[in-house]
N, C-alpha and C positions, 0 to 999 in steps of 0.2 A: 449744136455746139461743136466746133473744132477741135480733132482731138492731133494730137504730134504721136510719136512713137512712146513719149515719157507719159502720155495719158490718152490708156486707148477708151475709143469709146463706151461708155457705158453698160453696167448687162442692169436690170430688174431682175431684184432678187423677192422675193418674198419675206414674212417675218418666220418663216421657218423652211429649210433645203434639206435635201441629200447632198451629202459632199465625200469626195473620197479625200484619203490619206496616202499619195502615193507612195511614201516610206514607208507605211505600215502594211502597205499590199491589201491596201482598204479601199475596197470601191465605193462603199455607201456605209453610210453614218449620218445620220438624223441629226440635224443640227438647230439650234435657237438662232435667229439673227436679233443681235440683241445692240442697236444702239445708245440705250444707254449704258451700255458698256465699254472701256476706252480700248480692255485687250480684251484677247480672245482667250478661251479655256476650254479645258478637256478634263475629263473625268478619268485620272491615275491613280493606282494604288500598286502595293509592293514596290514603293521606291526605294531606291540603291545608291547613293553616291560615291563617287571613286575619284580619285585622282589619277589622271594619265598624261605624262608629259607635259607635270606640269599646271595642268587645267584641270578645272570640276566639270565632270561626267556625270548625267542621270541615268541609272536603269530606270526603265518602269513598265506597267502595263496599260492596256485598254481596255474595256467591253465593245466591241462596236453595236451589239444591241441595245437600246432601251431596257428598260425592267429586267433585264438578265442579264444573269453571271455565267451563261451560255459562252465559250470561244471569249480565247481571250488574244490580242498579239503584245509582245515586247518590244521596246525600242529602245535604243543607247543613242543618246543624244549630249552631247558639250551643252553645259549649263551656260546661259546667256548671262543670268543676274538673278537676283534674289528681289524679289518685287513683295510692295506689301499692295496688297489691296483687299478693299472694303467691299464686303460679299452682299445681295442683297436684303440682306437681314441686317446691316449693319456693324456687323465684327469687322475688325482689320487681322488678316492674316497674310503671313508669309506664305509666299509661293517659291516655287522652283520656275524661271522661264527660261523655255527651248525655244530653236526655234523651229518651224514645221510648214512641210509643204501641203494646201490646200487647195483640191480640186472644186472651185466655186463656180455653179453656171457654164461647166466647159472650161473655164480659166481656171490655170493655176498659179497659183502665188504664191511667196514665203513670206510666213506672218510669223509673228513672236506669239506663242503658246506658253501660258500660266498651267500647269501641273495644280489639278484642285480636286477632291475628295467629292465630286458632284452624285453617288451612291442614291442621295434621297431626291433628287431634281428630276423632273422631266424628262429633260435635256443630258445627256450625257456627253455634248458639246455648244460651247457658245462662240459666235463670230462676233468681235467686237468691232467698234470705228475704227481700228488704225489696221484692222484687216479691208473692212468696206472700203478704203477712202482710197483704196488702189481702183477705183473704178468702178464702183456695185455702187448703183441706186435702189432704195428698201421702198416695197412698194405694201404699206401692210394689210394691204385687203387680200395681200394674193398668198398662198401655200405654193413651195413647191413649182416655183417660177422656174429656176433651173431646170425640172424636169427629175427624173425618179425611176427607181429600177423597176420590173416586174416585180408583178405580184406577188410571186413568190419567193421573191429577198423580204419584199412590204408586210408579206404574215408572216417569217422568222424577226422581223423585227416590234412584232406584235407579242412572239414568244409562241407561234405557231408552225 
């Protein structure tokens, strides 16, 4: 397939990465690739809003691990919009969406980030289609396509 500059060639991604956050000074974070999902989401909590010049401002934080409340970072990000979406259990909630850079397969991208209470999930992030459709094909037989820190980032994310 021919790609231009406005659609680079493809990466294979798997149905679950490592991905960093480079605003959050986050190399790795365990993430869901989750196509049936339209946005993408992170697991926030102690959210803040403020108004600055004008505009709505989030504080909030993160867990970069799984199952732990181990280390946490902060970010302040300008609120994009107020999104409702249907979680998948069914409820319609309001979000907060940021937007946030994504270190996916070695590429990074700015994708629009839903602020969600993900605490009881797996996943304490999800990539959705409108992050993938910048050029990631989901390949779901595979883990971990992108590639994955040492071992021992992989057992503090086990909570070891």
């Amino acid at each position: 397939m021919p790609t231009t500059d406005e659609t680079p060639e493809p990466l294979v991604v798997g149905w679950r990465e490592w991905v960093g956050l480079p605003q959050a000074g986050l190399d790795w974070v365990k993430a869901k690739i989750d196509t049936g999902a339209r946005s993408s989401a992170i697991h926030a909590f102690d959210l803040e809003t403020y108004e600055q010049d004008g505009a709505e401002w989030v504080r909030f934080s993160v867990h970069p691990w799984q199952k732990s409340d181990d280390d946490h970072v902060e970010l302040t990000l300008p609120v994009l919009d107020r999104r409702e979406v249907r979680s998948s259990n069914g409820q319609v909630e309001q979000r907060y969406a940021v937007s946030l850079d994504v270190r996916l397969a070695g590429r990074t991208i700015t994708t629009v980030m839903t602020l969600s209470n993900r605490d009881e999930m797996g996943f304490r992030m999800l990539i959705g289609r409108e992050a993938l459709e910048r050029g990631f094909l989901v390949d779901s037989s595979r883990s971990y396509a992108g590639g994955r820190p040492r071992r021992a980032v992989r057992r503090r994310n086990w909570g070891k």
